[in-house]
C-alpha beads as a LAMMPS data file, in Angstrom:
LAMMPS data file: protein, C-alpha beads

111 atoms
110 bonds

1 atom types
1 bond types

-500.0 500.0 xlo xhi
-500.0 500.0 ylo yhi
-500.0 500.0 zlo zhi

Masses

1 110.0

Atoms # bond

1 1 1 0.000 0.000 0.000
2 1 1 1.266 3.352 -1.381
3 1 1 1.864 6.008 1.061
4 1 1 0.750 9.629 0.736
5 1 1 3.564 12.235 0.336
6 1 1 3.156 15.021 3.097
7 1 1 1.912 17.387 0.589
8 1 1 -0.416 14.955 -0.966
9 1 1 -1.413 14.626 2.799
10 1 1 -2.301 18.305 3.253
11 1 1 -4.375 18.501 0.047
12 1 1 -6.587 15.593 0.764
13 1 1 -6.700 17.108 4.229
14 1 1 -7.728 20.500 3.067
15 1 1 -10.251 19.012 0.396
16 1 1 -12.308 17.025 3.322
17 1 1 -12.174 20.338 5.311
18 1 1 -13.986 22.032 2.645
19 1 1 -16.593 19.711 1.702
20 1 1 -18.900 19.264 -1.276
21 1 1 -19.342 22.089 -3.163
22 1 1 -22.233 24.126 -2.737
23 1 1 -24.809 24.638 -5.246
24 1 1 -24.541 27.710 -7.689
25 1 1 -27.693 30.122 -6.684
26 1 1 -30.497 30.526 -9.272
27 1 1 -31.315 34.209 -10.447
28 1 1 -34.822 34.008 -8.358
29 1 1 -33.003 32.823 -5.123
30 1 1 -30.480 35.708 -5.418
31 1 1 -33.589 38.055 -5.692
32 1 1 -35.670 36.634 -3.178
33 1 1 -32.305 37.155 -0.546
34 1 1 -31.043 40.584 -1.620
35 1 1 -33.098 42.744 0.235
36 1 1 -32.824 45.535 -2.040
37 1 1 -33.091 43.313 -4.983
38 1 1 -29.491 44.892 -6.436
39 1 1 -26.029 43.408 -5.877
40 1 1 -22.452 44.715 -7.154
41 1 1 -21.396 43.202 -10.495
42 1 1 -17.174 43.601 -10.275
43 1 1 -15.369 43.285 -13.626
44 1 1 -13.431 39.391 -13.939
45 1 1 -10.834 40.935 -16.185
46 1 1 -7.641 41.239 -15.039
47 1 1 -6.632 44.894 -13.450
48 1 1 -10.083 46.253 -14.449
49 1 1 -11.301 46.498 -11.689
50 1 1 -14.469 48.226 -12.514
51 1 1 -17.297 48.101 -10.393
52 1 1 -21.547 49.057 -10.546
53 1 1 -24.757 48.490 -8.521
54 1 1 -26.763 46.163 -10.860
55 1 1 -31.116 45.358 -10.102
56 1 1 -31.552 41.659 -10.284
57 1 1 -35.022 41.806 -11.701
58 1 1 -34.025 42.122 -15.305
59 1 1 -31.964 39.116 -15.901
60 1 1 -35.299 37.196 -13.958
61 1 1 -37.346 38.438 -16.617
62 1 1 -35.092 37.325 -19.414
63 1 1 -33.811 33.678 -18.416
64 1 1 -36.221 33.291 -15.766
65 1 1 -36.455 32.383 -11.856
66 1 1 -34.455 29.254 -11.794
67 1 1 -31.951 30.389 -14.128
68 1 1 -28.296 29.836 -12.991
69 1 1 -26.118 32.791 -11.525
70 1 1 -23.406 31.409 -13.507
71 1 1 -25.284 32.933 -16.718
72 1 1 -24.779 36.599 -15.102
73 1 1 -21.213 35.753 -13.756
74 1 1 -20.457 34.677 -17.394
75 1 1 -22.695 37.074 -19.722
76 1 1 -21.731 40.250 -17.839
77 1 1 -19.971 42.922 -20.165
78 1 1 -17.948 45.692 -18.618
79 1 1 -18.881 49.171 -19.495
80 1 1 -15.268 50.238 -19.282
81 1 1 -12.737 47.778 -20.789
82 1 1 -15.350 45.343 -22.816
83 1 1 -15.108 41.973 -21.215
84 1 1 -17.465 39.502 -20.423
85 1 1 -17.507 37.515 -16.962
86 1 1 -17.983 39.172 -13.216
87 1 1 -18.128 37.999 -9.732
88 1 1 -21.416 38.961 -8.145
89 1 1 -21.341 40.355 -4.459
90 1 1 -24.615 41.014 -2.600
91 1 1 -25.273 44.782 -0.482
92 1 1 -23.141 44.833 3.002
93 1 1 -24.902 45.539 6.477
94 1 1 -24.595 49.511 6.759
95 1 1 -26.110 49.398 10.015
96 1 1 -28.797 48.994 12.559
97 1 1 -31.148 51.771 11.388
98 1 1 -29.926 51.476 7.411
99 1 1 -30.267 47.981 7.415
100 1 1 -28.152 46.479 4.249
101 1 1 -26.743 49.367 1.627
102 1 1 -29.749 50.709 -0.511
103 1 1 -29.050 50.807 -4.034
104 1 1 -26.364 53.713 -4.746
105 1 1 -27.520 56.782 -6.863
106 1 1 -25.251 59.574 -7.982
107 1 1 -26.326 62.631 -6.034
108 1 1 -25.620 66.003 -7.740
109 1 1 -26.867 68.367 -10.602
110 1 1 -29.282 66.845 -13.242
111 1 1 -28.759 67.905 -16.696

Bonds

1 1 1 2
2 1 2 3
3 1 3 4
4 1 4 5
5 1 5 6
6 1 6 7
7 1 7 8
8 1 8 9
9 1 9 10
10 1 10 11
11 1 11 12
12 1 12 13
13 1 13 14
14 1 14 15
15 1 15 16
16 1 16 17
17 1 17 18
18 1 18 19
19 1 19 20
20 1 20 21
21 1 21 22
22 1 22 23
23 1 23 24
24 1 24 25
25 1 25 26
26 1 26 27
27 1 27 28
28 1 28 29
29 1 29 30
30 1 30 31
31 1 31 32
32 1 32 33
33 1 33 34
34 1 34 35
35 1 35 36
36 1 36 37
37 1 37 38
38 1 38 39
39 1 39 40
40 1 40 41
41 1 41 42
42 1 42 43
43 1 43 44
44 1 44 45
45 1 45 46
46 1 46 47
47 1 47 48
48 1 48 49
49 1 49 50
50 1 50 51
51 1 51 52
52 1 52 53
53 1 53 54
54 1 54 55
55 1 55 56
56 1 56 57
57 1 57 58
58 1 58 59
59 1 59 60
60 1 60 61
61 1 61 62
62 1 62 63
63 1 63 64
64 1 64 65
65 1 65 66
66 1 66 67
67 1 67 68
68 1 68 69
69 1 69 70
70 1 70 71
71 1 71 72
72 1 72 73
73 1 73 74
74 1 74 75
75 1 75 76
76 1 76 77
77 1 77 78
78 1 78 79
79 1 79 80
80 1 80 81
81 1 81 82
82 1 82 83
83 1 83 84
84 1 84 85
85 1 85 86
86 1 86 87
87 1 87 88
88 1 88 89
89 1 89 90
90 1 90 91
91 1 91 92
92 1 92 93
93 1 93 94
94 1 94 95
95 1 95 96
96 1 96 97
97 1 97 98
98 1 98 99
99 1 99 100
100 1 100 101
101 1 101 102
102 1 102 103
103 1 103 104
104 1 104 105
105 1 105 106
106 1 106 107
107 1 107 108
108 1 108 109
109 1 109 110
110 1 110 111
């Protein structure tokens, strides 16, 4: 019987820590947990690292409820370099009387 190498060890280790992966969220389940129905959409490319707000609602009404996440994270064009593919981050906890971050608008002059 073949012996692990310490490092083969520590990997097989680390993988049990983990676990199974978990299941990718569908577009509905993201919308039914974001309070304000909006999440960030960051830029995947490399050194972009462009940022917006983003509604949820709709990408629902185009591939549906149970549509995958993954077809946002992957279908997501950046307005300022081009590229397609994000990572997704829901609203943080602002505080007790915010509650989670409402959806940002740019305050100033209209034209």
């Amino acid at each position: 019987m073949r012996r692990d190498t310490p490092r083969e060890g520590l990997q097989r280790f680390r993988a049990a820590l983990r676990g199974p992966p978990s299941p990718v969220p569908t577009l509905g389940s993201m919308q039914r947990s974001t309070p304000g129905k909006w999440l960030w959409v960051y830029c995947a490319a490399y050194g972009c690292l462009h940022h917006s707000p983003m509604a949820i609602a709709p990408f629902v009404i185009r591939w549906g409820p149970d549509a995958s996440s993954d077809m946002l994270r992957w279908a997501a064009p950046c307005s300022k370099c081009g590229a397609k593919g994000a990572t997704l981050m829901l609203p943080s906890w602002v505080s007790t009387t915010v509650g989670f971050a409402p959806f940002p608008v740019k305050s100033g002059p209209r034209p």
